[in-house]
N, C-alpha and C positions, 0 to 999 in steps of 0.2 A: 511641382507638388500641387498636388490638384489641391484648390480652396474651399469651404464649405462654411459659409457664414454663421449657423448656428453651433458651429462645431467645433473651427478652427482649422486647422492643418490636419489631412487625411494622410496617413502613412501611404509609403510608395508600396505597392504590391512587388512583388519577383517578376513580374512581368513589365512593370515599371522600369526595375530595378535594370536587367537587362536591354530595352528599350532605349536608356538614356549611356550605354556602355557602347565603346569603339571598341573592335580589338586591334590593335596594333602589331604590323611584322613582329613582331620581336615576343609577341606573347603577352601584354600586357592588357588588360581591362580596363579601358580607359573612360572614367566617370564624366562624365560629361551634363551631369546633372549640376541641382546646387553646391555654390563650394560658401566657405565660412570668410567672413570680414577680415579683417586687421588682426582682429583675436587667435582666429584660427590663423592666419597666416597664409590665407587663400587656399587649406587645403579642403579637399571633398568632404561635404559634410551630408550625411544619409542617416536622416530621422533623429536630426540633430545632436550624429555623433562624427566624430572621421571616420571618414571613407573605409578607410583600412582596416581601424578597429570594426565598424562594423560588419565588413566581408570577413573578416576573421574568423568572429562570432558566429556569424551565420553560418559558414561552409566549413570550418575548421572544429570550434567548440569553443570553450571561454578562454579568457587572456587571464594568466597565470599573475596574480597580486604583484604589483610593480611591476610589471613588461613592460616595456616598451614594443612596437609594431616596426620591424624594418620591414624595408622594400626590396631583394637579389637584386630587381631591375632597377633600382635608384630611381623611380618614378612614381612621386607620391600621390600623383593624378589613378595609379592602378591600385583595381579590387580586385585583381588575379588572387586566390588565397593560395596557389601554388608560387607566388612572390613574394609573401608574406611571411614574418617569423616571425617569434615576443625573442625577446631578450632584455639583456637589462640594458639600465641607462647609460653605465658606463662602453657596452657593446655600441651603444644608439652613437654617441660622442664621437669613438673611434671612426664608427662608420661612414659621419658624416667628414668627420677631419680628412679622410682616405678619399672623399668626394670631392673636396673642396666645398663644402656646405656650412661649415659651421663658421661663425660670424667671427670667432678670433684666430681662427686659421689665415694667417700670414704667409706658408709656405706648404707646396705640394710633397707628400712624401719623397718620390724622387729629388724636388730640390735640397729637402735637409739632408740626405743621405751624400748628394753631392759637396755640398757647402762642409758637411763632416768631414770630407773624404778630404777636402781641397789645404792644400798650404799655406798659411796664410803669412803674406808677410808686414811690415811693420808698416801703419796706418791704412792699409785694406779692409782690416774690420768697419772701422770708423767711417769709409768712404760707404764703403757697400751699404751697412746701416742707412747713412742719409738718403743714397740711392734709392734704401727701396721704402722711406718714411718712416725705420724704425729707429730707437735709441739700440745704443751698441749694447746695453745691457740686455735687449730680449736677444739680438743676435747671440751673443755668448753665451747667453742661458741656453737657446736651442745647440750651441755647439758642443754646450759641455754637457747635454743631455739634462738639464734640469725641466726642459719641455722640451715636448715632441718625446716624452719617453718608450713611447707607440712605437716609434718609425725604429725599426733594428740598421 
């Protein structure tokens, strides 16, 4: 971001804007400009907003009152706004569970649908639980479907 002493921070222009963008095989617009601290969580931040939302905005049109911004490509570093969609929060949740992204996802959909599927016999639960650092209550909760009620 270019700096201007009497002024402050001068917005990036569109010329900027693609300038500081990779494209990536896969399709992706990759920001390569400033990203946001701790707060943001390292994601791309353009004119001091995410990356995302603000590609959105600009090539798409405004984000619909509580959307959330996913990414098709699971790459939150892209401003591609053909990877881009609002949805809600509870969409946002799923999505990232389905990725392995969300901070209390303990297991990958394929693993719960196995672990459902499987037999269990008498002190297997209890073993397994230790094994993988959980108490046998969240296991059994994801068995008997009280979480992960996502994963069919």
């Amino acid at each position: 971001m270019i700096k201007n002493s009497h002024m402050g921070r001068i917005p990036y222009t569109i010329d900027d804007i693609y300038g500081m963008t990779l494209v990536s095989d896969d399709g992706c617009w990759e920001w390569m400009g400033g990203y946001g601290g701790p707060r943001h969580k390292r994601r791309p931040v353009i004119h001091q907003r995410y990356g995302s939302h603000w590609a959105y905005e600009h090539w798409v049109g405004p984000i619909p009152d509580g959307a959330h911004i996913l990414h098709s490509c699971d790459n939150n570093r892209c401003i591609n706004p053909d990877h881009l969609r609002p949805d809600t929060n509870y969409a946002n949740i799923i999505d990232m569970m389905e990725h392995g992204r969300h901070a209390t996802a303990q297991f990958t959909p394929d693993e719960v649908r196995a672990l459902r599927a499987r037999k269990w016999k008498r002190g297997e639960m209890a073993a397994y639980a230790r094994e993988r650092g959980i108490t046998q209550t969240t296991l059994s909760d994801m068995l008997r479907g009280r979480t992960y009620r996502w994963v069919a």
